[in-house]
C-alpha positions in Angstrom: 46.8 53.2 46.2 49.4 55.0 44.0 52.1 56.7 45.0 54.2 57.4 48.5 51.8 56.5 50.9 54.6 58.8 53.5 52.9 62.1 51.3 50.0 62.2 53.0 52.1 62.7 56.2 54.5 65.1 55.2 52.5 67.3 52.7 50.2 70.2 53.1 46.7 68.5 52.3 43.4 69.7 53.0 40.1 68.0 54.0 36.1 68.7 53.7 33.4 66.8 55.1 30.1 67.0 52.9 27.0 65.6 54.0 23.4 65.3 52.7 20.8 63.4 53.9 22.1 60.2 52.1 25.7 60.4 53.0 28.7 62.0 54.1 31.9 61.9 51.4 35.4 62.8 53.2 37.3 64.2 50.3 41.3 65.3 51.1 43.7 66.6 49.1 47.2 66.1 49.0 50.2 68.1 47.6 52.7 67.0 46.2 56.8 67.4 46.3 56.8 70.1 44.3 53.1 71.8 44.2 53.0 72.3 48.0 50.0 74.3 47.4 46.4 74.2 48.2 44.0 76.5 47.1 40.5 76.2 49.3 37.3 78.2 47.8 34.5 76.8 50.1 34.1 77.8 53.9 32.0 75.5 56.5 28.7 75.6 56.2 28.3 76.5 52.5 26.1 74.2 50.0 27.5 73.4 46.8 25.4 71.6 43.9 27.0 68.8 41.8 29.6 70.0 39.7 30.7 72.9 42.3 34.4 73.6 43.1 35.3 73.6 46.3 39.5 73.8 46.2 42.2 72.6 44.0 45.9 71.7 44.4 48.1 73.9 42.1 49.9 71.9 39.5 47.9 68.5 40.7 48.9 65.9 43.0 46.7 62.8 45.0 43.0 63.2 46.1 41.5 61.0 48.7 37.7 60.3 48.7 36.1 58.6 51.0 32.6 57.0 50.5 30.1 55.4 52.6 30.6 51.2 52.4 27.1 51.0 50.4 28.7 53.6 47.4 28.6 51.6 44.1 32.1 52.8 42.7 32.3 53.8 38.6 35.9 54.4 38.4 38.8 51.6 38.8 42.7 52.1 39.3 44.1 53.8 36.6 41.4 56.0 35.4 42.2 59.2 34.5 39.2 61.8 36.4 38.2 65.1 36.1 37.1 67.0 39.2 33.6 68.1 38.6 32.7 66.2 35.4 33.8 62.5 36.2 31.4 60.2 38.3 33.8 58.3 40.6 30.4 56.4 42.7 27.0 56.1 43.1 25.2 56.7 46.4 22.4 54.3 47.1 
């Protein structure tokens, strides 16, 4: 993990929960110092498609996803991702 691992306790952050009959993905995001700001689109119990925006942090920050143990991940430390476009893991 990169950066403060103390940010995610002290800075606004937001989670969803999204689950399909495959999986569930936990994806939370956190602001940072300066940002402090979380902007939230999607309410509970709407159904997004691939490529659907659900939130955003203003002026960017860390993003937590958390995948299922059998997810193959694409991505390793240090790639730069793009929310929506970038595949970060395969469900099996």
């Amino acid at each position: 993990m990169r950066g403060n691992p103390d940010c995610s306790a002290k800075n606004e952050s937001m989670t969803w929960g999204f689950e399909n009959v495959r999986a569930t993905v936990v994806v939370r995001q956190i602001t940072g110092a300066i940002a402090r700001r979380i902007v939230g689109w999607s309410e509970v119990g709407d159904e997004l498609k691939k490529g659907d925006r659900f939130g955003m942090i203003r002026f960017g920050s860390r993003t937590e996803v958390y995948l299922p143990m059998s997810a193959t991940v694409t991505v390793k430390v240090g790639d730069r991702v793009a929310g929506g476009a970038s595949i970060i893991a395969r469900l099996s």
